[in-house]
N, C-alpha and C positions, 0 to 999 in steps of 0.2 A: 367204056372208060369213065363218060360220067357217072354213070349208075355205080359204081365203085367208090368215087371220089365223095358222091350223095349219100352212100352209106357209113363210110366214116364219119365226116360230117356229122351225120345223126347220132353215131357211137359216142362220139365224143359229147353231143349237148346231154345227150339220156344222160354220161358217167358226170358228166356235171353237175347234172340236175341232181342226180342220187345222192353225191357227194353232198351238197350245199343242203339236200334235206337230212341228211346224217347230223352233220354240222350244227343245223339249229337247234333240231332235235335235242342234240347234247347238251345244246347251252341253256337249252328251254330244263334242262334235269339239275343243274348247278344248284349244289346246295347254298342258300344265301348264308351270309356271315353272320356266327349267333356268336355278341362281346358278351366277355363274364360281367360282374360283376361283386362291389364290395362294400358293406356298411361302412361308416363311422366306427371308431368305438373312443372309450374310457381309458386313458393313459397316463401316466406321469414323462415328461420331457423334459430332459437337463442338456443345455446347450456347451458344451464343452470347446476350448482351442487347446492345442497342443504347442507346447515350447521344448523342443531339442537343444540339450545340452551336454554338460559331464557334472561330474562331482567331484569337487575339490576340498582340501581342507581351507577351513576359514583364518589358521595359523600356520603357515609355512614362512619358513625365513632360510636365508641364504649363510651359512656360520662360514664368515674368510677370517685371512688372517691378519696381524696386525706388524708382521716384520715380513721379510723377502729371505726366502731361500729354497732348501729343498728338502721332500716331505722326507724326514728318516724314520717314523714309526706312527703305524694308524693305530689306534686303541680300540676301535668299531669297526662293524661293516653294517648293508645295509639289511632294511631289517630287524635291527635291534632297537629296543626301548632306551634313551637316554635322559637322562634328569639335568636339569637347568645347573650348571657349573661342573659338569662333567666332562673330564679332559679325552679329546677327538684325537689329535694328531698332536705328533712334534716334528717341530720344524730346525732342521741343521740350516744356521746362518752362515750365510759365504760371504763372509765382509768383503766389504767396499775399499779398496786399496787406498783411495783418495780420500773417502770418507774417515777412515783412521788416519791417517800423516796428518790428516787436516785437528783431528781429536787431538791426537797425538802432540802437534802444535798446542793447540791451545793449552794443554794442560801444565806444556814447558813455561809454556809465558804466566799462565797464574801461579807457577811455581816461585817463578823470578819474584811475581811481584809481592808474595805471601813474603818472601827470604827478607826482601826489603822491609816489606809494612813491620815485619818481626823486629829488625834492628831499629828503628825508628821506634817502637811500641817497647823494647826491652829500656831504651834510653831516657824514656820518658816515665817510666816506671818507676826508674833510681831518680830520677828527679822529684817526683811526687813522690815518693818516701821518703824525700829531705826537704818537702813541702819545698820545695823551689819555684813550680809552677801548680797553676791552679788547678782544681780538679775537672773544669770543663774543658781545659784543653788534654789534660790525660786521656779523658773519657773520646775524643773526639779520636784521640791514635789506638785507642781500645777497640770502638768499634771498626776504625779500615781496617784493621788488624784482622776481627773476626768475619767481616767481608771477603777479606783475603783466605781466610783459610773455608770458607764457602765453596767459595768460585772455586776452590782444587780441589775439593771434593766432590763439585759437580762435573768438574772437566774429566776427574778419574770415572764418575759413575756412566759417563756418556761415553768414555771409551770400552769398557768394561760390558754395555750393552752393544754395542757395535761389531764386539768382539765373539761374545757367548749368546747376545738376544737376552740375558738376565738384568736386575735390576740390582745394585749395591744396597739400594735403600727397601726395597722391600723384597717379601720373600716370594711373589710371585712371580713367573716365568715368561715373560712376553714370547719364548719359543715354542713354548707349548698352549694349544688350541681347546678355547673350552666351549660348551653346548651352550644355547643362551635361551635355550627354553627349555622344556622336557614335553618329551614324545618319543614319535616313533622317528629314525631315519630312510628316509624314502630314498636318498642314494649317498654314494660316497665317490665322485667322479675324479681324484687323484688316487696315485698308486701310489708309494711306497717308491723315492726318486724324483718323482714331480717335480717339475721348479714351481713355483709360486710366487706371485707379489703380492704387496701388503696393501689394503686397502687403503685410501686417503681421497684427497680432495679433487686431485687430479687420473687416477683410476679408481674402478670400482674392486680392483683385487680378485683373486681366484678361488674360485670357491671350491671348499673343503668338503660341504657335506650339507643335503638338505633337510632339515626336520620341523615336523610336522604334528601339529597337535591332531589323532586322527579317531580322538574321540566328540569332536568339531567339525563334523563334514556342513558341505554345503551346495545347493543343487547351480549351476552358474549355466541358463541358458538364455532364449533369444525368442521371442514372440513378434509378429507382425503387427505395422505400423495400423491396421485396422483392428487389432484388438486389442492393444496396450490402453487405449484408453478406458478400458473397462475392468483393468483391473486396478485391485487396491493393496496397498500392504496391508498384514492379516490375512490374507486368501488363503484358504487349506490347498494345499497340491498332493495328489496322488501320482506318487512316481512310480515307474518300473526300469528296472535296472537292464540293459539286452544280456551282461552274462549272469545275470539270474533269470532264470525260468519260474511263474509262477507265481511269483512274492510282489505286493505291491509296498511302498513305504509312504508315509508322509513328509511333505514339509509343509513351513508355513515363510511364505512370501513375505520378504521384509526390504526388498530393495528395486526399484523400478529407473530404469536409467531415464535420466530430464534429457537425452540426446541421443540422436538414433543415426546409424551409418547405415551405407549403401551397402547391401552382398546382393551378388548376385541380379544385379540392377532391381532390387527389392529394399527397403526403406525397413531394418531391425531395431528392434531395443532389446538392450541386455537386462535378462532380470536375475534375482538372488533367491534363495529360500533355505532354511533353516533343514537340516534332515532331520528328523526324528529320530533316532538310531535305537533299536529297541538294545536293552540290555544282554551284555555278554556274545552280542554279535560284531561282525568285524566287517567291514565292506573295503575296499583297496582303490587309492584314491586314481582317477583317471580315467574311471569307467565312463561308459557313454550312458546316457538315457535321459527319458521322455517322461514331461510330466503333465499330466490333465488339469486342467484350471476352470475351476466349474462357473462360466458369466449367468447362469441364470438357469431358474430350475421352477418347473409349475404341477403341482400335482392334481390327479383325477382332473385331468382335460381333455372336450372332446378333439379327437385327432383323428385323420385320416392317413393313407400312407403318400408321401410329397411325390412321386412320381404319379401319380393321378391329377396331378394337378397340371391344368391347361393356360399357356397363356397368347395373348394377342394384343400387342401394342402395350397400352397401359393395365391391362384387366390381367386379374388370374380367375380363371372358371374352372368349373366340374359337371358333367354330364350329368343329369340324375335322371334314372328311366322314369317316365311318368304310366308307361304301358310296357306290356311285354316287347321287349326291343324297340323300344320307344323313349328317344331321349330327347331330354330339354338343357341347354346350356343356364349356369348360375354361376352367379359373378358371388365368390367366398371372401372374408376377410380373414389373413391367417394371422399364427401368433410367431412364439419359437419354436424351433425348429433343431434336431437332432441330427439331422441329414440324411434321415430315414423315415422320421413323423415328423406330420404339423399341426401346432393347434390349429384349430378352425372355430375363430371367433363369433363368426356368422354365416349364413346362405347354404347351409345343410342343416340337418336335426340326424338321429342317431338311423332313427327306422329309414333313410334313405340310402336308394342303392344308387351307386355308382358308377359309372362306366369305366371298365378297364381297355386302356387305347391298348392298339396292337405294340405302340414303341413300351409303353408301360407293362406289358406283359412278357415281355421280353427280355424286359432287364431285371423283372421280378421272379 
């Protein structure tokens, strides 16, 4: 039973032992790690930020109306081209019950008082034709006279607008709604029935119809609190539009907000830019897009690729082999930066090679 027990025993340390010399064996054949590597070279690098916006016209205005009632006929829709005093809507006035008795009053009572100034003004008249009294006091019942017949003429034309929305004294139409610019109309948000108010001091009124000057666009977006300082009015932007494919446009930066809000618990400033609109093209205002803001740009620089780039604490370094698989750590000083090159102002030269880490080869 021993001698059984003594011989596995020994099966077991022999398969041991074989195993553990297999084992080394293999590890003694492991091929060792050979890193690539990658010159410098010669580039141009333009550092860019990007500002998401839309495009708006630089003239859009709200056309309401200037009496109260309901829309009886539109003249446009939207989409059409309209020229500055060209009639939009008309408006049916639904007078004001109170508002007329009240006219209506008044114009009784300067009636009364015209009827009177007239008998006072006819008696004075035959008196000063028989030179009976002087001519300053004629003159004085002349004019309450034509005072008088004023006020009735205004009490009638303020009923008369109350009634129709027309004016007695001019030929223009308070019920009818005109363009107050010329362009295009980007909507008409009453139908035909509408009620509407009239604009004044205490509402702002209902609006008729929006138009837009939309050979005046303008690029309206939002840059970050860490690169507004960099830029300047005058900056050229290259835009692209996301429902155009392809097409890049210009503008040119002419407004930088002095005040910047929170989004997104991120610190924004609004900026402006001029579109450049090439001729006989049309772009439709509302769209989205992004424009490039070129902060700074250096040409024929030596640059390496920024993922090569090693750091530790305060240092940024780069392997440079000095033998075959044989590297030396070198502390670089860089410049700008594309987010894919970096100049490299010092602590390489062209003919060195680089070390490319395994994180860096991976993402390359």
């Amino acid at each position: 039973m021993k001698r059984i027990i003594y011989s596995i025993l020994g099966l077991i340390v022999v398969g041991g032992s074989v195993w553990l010399g297999i084992y080394f064996y293999n590890k003694s054949k492991t091929t060792p790690t050979v890193y690539k590597t990658e010159k410098p070279f010669v580039t141009s690098i333009t550092k860019k930020t990007i500002a998401t916006g839309s495009i708006v016209p630089l003239k859009e205005v709200n056309i309401k109306p200037q009496v109260s009632g309901i829309v009886e006929e539109l003249f446009v829709e939207a989409g059409q081209t309209v020229k500055s005093g060209q009639p939009i809507a008309k408006i049916k006035i639904v007078p004001n019950l109170a508002n007329i008795n009240q006219a209506e009053n008044t114009l009784e009572q300067a009636k009364i008082q015209l009827n009177e100034a007239k008998k006072e003004f006819d008696r004075f008249q035959q008196l000063y034709d028989q030179k009976v009294v002087a001519e300053q006091e004629y003159r004085r019942y002349l004019s309450d006279y034509n005072l008088k017949k004023q006020a009735v003429d205004a009490a009638e034309n303020q009923l008369h607008i109350l009634k129709s929305g027309s004016s007695l004294r001019k030929s223009e139409i308070s019920n009818i709604i005109y363009s107050t610019i010329s362009g295009m109309l980007l909507d008409v948000p009453v139908k035909v029935g509408t009620s509407v108010i009239e604009r004044n001091n205490f509402n702002e009124g209902t609006t008729i119809a929006t138009v837009a000057d939309m050979k005046s666009l303008i690029f309206e977006g939002e840059v970050d609190e860490a690169e507004v300082a960099k830029l300047k009015e005058g900056m050229e932007l290259a835009m692209t539009i996301g429902a155009i494919e392809d097409k890049k446009y210009q503008a040119n930066l002419y407004y930088i907000s002095p005040k910047g809000v929170t989004k997104e618990g991120a610190i924004k400033f609004q900026i402006k830019a001029r579109v450049v609109l090439p001729e006989n093209e049309f772009i439709r205002a509302g769209y989205s897009a992004n424009a490039d803001i070129v902060l700074d740009k250096k040409d024929q620089v030596l640059a390496i690729k920024e993922s090569l780039l090693q750091f530790k604490k305060d240092s940024v370094f780069v392997e440079v082999e000095t033998a075959p698989q044989k590297f030396e750590k070198r502390i670089v000083k860089t410049g700008i930066s594309d987010g894919i090159n970096i100049e490299v102002v010092s602590g390489v030269k062209k003919e060195d090679k680089i070390k490319v880490s395994e994180t860096a080869a991976s993402n390359g």
